[in-house]
C-alpha positions in Angstrom: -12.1 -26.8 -15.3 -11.3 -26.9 -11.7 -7.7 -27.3 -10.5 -7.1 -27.9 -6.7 -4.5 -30.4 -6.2 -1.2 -29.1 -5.8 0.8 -30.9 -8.7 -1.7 -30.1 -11.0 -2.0 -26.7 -10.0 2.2 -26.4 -10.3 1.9 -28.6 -13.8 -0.6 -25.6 -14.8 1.3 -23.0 -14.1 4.5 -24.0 -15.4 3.0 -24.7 -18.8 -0.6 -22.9 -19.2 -1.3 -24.3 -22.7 -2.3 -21.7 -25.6 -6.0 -23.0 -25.2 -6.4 -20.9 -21.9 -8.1 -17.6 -22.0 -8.9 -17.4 -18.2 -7.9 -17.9 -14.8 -9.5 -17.7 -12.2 -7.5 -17.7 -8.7 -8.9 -17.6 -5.2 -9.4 -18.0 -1.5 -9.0 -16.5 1.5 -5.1 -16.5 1.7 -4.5 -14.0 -0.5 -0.8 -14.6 -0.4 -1.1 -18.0 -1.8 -3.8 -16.4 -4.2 -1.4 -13.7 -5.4 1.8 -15.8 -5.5 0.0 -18.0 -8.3 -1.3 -15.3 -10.0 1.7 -13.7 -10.6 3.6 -16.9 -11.7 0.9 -16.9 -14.0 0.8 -13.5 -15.4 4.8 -14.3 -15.6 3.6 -17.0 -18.8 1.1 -15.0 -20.2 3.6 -11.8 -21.1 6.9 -11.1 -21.3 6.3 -6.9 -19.4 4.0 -7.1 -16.6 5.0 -3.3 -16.6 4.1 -2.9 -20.1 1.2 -0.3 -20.0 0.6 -1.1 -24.0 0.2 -4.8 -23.1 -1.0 -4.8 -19.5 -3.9 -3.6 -18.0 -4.7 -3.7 -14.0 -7.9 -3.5 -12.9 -9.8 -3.6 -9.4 -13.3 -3.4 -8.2 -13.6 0.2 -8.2 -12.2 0.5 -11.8 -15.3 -2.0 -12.6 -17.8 -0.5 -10.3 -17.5 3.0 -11.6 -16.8 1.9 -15.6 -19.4 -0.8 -16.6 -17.7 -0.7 -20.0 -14.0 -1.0 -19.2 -13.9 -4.1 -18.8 -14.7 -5.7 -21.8 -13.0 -2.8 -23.7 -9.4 -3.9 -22.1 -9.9 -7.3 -23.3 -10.9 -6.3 -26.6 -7.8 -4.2 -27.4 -5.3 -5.0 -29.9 -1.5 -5.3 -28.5 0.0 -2.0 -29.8 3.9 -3.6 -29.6 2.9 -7.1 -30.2 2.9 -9.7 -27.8 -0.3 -11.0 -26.0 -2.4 -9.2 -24.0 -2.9 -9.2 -20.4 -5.9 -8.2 -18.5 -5.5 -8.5 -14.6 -8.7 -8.2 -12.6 -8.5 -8.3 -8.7 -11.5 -8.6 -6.6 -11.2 -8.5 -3.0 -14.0 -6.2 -1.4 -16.6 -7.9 0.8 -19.3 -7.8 -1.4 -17.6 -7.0 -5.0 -19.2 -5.0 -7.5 -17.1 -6.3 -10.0 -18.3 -10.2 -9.5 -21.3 -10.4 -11.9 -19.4 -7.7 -14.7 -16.2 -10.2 -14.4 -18.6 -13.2 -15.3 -20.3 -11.4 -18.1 -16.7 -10.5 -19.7 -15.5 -13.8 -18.9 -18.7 -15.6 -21.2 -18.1 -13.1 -23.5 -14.2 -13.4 -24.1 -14.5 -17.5 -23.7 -17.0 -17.1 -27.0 -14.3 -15.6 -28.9 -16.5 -12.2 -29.3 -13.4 -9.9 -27.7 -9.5 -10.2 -28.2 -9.2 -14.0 -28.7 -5.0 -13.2 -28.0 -5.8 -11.7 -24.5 -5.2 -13.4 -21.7 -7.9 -12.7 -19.1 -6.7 -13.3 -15.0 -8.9 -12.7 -12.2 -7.6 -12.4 -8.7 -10.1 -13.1 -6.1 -10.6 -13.2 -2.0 -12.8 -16.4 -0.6 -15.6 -16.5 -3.3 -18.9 -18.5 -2.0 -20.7 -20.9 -4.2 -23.0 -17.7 -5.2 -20.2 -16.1 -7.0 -21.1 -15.2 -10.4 -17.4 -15.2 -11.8 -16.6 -18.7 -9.5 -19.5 -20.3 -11.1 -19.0 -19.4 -14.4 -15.4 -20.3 -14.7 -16.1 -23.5 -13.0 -19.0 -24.4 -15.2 -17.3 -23.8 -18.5 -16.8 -26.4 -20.5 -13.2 -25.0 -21.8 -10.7 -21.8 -22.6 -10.7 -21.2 -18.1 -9.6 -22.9 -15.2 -10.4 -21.6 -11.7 -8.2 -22.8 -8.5 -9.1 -22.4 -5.1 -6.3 -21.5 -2.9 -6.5 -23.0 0.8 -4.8 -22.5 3.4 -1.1 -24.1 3.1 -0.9 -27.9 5.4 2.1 -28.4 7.7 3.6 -30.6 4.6 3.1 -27.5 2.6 4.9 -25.1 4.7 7.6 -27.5 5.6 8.4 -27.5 2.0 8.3 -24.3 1.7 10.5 -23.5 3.9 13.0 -26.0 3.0 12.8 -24.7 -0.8 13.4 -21.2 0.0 16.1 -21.8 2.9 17.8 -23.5 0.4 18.0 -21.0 -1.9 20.3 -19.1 0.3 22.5 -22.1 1.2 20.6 -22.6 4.4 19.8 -26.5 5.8 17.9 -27.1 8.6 17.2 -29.6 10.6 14.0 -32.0 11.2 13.3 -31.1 14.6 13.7 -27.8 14.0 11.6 -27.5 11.1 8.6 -29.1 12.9 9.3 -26.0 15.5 9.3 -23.5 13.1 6.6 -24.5 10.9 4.3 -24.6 14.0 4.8 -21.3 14.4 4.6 -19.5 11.3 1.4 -17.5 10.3 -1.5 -19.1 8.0 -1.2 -16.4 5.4 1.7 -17.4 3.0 2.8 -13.7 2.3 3.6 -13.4 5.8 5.4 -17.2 6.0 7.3 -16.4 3.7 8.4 -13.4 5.3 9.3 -15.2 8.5 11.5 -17.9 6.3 13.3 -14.8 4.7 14.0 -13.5 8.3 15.0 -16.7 9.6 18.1 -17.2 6.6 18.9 -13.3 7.5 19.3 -14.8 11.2 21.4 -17.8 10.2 23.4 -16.0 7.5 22.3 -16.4 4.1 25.3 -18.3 2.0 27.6 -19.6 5.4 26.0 -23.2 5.0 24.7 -23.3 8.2 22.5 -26.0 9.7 19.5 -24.5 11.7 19.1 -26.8 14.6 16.1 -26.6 17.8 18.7 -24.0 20.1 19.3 -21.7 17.2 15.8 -21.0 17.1 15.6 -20.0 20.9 16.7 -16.5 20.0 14.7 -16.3 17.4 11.5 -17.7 18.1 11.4 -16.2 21.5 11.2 -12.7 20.4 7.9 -13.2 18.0 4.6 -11.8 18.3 3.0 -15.3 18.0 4.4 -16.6 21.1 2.3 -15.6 23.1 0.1 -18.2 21.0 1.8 -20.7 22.1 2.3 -19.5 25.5 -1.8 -19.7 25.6 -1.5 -23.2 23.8 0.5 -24.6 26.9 -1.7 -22.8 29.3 -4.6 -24.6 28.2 -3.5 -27.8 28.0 -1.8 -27.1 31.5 -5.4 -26.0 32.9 -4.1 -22.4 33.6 -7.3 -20.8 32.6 -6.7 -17.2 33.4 -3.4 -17.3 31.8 -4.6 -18.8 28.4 -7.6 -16.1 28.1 -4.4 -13.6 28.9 -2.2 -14.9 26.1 -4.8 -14.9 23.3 -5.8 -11.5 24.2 -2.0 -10.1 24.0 -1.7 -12.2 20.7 -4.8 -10.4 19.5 -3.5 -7.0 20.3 -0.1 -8.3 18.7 -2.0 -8.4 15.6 -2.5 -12.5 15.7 -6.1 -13.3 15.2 -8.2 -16.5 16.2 -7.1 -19.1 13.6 -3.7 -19.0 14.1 -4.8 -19.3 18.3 -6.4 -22.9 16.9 -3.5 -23.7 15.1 -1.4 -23.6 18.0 -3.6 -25.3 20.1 -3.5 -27.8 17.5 0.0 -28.0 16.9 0.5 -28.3 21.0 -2.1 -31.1 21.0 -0.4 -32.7 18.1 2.8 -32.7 19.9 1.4 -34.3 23.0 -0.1 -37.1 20.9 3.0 -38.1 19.0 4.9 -37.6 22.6 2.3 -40.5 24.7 2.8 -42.6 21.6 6.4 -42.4 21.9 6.2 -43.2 25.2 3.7 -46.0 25.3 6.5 -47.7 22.7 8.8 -47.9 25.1 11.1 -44.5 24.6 11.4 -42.4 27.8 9.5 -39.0 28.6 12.7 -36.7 28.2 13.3 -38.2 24.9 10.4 -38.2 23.3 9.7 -34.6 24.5 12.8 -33.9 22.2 12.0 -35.9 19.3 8.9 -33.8 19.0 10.4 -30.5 19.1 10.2 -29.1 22.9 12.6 -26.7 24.4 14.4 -27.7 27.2 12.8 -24.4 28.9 9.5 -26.1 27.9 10.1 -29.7 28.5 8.8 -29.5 32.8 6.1 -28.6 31.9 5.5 -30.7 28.8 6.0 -33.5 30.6 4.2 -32.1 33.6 1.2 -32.5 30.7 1.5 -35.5 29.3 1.5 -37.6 32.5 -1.7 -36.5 33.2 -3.2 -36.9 29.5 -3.8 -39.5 27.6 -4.7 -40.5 23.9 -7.8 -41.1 24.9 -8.7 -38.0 26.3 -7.1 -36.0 23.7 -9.1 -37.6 21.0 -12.3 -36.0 22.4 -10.4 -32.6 22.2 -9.8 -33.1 18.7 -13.2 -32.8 17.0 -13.6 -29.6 19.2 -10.4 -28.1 17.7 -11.8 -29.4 14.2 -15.2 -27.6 14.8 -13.3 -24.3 16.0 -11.3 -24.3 13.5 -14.6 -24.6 10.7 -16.5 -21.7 12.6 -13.3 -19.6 12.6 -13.4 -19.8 8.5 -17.2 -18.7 8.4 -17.4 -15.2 7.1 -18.1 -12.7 10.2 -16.9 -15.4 12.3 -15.8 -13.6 16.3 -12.5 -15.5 16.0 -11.5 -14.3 18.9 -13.9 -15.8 21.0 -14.1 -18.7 19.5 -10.3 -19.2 20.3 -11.1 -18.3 23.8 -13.9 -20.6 24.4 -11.9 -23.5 22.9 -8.7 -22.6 25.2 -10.8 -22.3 28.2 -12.7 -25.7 27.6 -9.5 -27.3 27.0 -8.1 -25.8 30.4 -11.3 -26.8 32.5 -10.3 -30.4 30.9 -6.9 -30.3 32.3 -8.3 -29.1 35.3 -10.5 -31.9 36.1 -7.2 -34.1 35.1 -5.3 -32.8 38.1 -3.3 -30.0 36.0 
């Protein structure tokens, strides 16, 4: 059974049902991946640091011990309980993929511990997967969920959720800000959130609003991304390659570039239609999250674009976006290309 909206997924996890032997959890984020799995293995034992009841394997552990496998998840519980048997794959080419799907056939029969719980963590499996197709092909006892990357609904929830937590509100124009510029990888967002209540003051109440995230923002890696985001769309070719490259060397690699090159687009889109309703420049640069230090230039921008024009940026952004996600993709230089066709646009504009 496959699982890949995100209610269900949460409905799942909340409530597993005794009928589930296996899970399989993957995809490229391995954040989101190992924040589901361990909600998981939460329900499935009481200890996760119960050596008696929980075993921890990886690919080498596999690899090097054909046999190991199947005898963890044919053990008896020593102290009672259920079992646990946590199997994370995450190497480029795992040698652990076609062993996993053999133990996984074998304990779905019933032929090992029926009581054991069987969990399998796993980076962005390909339809040639042994273990992805046989826990999506089986008929019952498994579920496999593919973790994506989180949407900008997603993170904005996110990040509400766990502000609140520490008594932190903030606002919508704001949020749109900071969600734009956190990182795809959810271990890291969630980082960033953390940081930002630290920088409010967990507990005091406190409203984030647009200036409070001046100081904060303004000091990340990652804007320099949006720094080559602006650049492009201002027709400032030389400056845009420069920004992706000190990005890059700040650790910031080519999908978060087209991301913010998205986000920037995005912003210039709601912005026009703002203003083709009637509401003037200054004010809908605000309603869609500008700084006043950016808002020259923003509007500098978006007299010179229009909806029309950034419509045929869009499918580029889509298809730079899909290459960046192939496996061996040069992110980098896809991000480049893309910012640099985008400037030569704004160039031929007037930018």
């Amino acid at each position: 059974m496959i699982l890949s909206k995100r209610a269900e997924i949460e409905r799942f996890l909340s409530a597993p049902g005794g009928d589930i032997r296996a899970a399989l959890i993957y995809g490229r984020d391995r954040g989101v991946v190992r924040e589901r799995a361990d909600a998981l293995a939460k329900k499935a034992t009481d200890d996760l640091n119960d050596p008696f009841n929980v075993a921890l394997l990886n690919d080498s552990d596999v690899a090097s011990d054909g046999a190991r496998l199947e005898g963890e998840l044919s053990a008896l519980s020593m102290t009672g309980g259920r079992r646990l048997v946590r199997l994370r794959l995450f190497g480029e080419k795992s040698a652990g993929d076609k062993p996993a799907a053999e133990a996984l056939a074998k304990h779905l029969e019933g032929a090992l511990n029926p009581d054991c719980f069987f969990l399998i963590e796993a980076g962005g499996l390909d339809r040639t997967s042994a273990i992805r197709s046989a826990a999506e092909k089986a008929k019952a006892g498994v579920v496999a969920i593919p973790c994506y990357e989180d949407e900008v609904g997603d993170l904005a929830r996110m990040t509400r959720e766990a502000l609140a937590k520490d008594k932190v509100g903030i606002s919508n124009e704001a949020l749109e800000i900071f969600v734009a510029r956190l990182p795809a990888e959810r271990g890291v967002a969630r980082q960033e959130i953390e940081r930002l209540a630290l920088y409010a003051g967990p507990g005091a109440s406190a409203v984030v609003g647009p200036d409070d995230l001046i100081g904060f923002l303004g000091v990340e890696p990652e804007a320099s991304l949006f720094e080559a985001a602006t650049d492009a769309f201002g027709g400032r070719m030389g400056a845009a390659q420069l920004a992706l490259r000190r990005a890059a060397a700040e650790g910031e690699g080519g999908i978060p570039a087209i991301r913010a090159i998205s986000g920037h687009a995005h912003r210039l889109r709601k912005a026009l239609t703002l203003m083709g309703q009637g509401i003037g420049a200054q004010d809908a640069a605000k309603s869609v999250g500008v700084f006043w230090k950016a808002e020259r230039e923003f509007l500098r921008q978006a007299r010179a674009w229009t909806l029309a024009q950034l419509d045929q940026v869009q499918p580029e952004v889509l298809a730079a976006d899909k290459a960046c996600k192939t496996a061996g993709a040069p992110e980098q230089l896809i991000a480049e290309r893309l910012a640099l066709t985008i400037a030569g646009k704004a160039r031929r504009l007037g930018l």
